[in-house]
C-alpha positions as CSV (number, residue, x, y, z in Angstrom):
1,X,-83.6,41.3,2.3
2,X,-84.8,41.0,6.1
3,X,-82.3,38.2,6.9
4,X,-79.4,40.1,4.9
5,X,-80.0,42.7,7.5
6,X,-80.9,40.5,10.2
7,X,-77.3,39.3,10.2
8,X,-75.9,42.5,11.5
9,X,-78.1,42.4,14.9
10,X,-76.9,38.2,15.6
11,X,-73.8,39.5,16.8
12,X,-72.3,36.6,14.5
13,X,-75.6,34.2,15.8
14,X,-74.9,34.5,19.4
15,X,-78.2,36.5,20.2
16,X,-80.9,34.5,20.2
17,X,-84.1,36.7,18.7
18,X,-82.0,38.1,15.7
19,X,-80.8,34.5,14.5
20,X,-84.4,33.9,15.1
21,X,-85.0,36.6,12.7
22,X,-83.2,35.9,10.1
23,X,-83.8,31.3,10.4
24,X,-87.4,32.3,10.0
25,X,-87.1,34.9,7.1
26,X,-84.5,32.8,5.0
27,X,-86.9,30.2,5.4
28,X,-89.5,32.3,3.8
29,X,-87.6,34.3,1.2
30,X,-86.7,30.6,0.2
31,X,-90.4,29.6,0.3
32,X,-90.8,32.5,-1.9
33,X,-88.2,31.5,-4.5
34,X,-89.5,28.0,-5.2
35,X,-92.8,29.7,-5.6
36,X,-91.3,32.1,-8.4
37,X,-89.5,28.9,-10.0
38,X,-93.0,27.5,-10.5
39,X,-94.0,29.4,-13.2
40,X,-90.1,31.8,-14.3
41,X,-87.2,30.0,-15.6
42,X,-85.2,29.3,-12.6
43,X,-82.4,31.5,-13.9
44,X,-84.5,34.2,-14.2
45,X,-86.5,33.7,-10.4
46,X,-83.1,33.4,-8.7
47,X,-82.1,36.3,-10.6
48,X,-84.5,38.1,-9.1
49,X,-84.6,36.9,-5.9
50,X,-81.2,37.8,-5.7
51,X,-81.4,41.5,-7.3
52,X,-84.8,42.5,-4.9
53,X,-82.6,41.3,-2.5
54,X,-79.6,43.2,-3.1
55,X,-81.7,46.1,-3.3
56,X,-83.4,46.0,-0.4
57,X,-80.3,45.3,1.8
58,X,-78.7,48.0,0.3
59,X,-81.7,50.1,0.7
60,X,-82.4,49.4,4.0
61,X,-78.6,49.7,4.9
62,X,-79.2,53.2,3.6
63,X,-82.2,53.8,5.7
64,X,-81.5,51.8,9.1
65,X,-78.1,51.5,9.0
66,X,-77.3,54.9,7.9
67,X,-74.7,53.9,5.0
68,X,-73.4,56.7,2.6
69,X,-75.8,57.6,0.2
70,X,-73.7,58.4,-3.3
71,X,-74.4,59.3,-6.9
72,X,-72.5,56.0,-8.0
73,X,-74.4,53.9,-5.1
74,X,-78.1,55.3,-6.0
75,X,-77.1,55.0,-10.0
76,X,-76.2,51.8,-9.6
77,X,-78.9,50.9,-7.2
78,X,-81.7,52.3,-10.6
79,X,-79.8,49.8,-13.1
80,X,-80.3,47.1,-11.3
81,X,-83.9,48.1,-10.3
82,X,-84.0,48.3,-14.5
83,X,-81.9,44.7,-14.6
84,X,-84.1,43.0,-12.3
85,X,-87.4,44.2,-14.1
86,X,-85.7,43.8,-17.4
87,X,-85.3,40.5,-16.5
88,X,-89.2,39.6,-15.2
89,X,-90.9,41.3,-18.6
90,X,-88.6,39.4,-20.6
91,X,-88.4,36.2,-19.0
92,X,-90.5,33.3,-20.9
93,X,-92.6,30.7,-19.1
């Protein structure tokens, strides 16, 4: 979720500490990911990956950015909160 973000302060990777930002955290979050694949399905990891991701952008677009905050936005936002955990207690190893 921190290089999601991190995109919107590289002024489209022309400033040089952002795109810093955001090599060195999608390195990471990738890190991360094959570290989850290690022991989930790889269907469910990226799944995951992808939804704590999604939710944290969108969370932190909330909180930094100061996107709207609506009732479809923040229900939305809880079923895939429930999807994404839904998905870890279910997954097999």
């Amino acid at each position: 979720m921190c290089w999601a973000v991190g995109l919107k302060y590289t002024d489209g990777f022309r400033k040089l500490w952002p795109t810093v930002f955001v090599i060195v955290t999608l390195a990471a979050s990738m890190v991360l990911l094959a570290s989850a694949a290690r022991t989930l399905p790889i269907g469910t990891a990226y799944a995951v990956w992808v939804g704590i991701g999604a939710m944290g952008a969108a969370l932190l677009g909330i909180f930094l950015l100061r996107e709207p905050v609506t009732i479809p936005r923040v229900l939305f936002l809880v079923l895939l909160l429930v999807s994404i955990v839904g998905l870890k207690v279910t997954s097999a190893k």
